[in-house]
N, C-alpha and C positions, 0 to 999 in steps of 0.2 A: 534488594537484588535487581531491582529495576533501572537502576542508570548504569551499572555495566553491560547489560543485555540492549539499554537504551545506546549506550556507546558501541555497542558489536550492529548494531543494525544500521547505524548511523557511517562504520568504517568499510562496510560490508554494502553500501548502497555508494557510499562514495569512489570505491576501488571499481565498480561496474563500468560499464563506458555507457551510462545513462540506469538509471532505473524502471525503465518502460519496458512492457513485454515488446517481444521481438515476432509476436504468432501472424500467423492471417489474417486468424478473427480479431487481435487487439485492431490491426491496423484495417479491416475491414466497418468494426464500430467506430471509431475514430473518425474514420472519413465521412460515415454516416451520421456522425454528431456535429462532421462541420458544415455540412451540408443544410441540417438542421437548423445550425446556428446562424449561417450566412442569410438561409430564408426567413427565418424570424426576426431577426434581430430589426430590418429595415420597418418592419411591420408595428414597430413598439414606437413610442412617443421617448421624449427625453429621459422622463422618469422611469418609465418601465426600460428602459435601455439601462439605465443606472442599477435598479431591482433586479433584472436580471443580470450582469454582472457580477454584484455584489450573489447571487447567489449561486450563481458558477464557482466564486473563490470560494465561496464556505463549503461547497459541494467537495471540491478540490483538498481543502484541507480536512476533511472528514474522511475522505478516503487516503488518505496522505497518515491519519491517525489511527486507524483499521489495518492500513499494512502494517503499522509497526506494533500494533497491540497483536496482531495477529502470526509474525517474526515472532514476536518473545514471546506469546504463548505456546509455541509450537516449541522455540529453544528449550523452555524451559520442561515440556512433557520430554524432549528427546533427552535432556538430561536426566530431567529424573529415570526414563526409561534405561542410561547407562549404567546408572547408578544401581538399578533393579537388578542388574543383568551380572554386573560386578560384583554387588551382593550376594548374587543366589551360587555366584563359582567360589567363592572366598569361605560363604558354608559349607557345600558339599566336599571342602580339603578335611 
């Protein structure tokens, strides 16, 4: 059941006009992590410039795989939650 819910979250992120929250606080941490970013980064040698990059993307794709495990596990209680809900009127006829 997992590559159709994988394919709903993937149709359902593409039809957005972006996938990023739209709040205050996203765009409030954001600014605060480039800030962050912009003051560290000059402070790193070549290789700690590389190490931390490389652990930015994997950060990035970690949360990039948490929203989507966390999209279909939710899909999938609200279905079965339907499914409870349709069951329990289908008995009591």
């Amino acid at each position: 059941m997992k590559q159709p819910i994988h394919a709903l979250y993937l149709s359902y992120l593409s039809q957005k006009d972006g996938s990023s929250p739209k709040s205050a606080a996203y765009y409030k941490a954001m600014s605060h992590l480039s800030r962050l970013e912009a003051e560290l980064t000059p402070q790193l040698e070549e290789n700690g410039r590389r190490l931390f990059s490389d652990f930015c993307e994997t950060w990035g794709s970690i949360e990039r795989i948490v929203s989507e495990e966390t999209f279909s596990e939710g899909f999938q209680i609200g279905a079965q939650m339907m499914l409870d809900i349709f069951g329990d009127k289908n008995r009591a006829k």
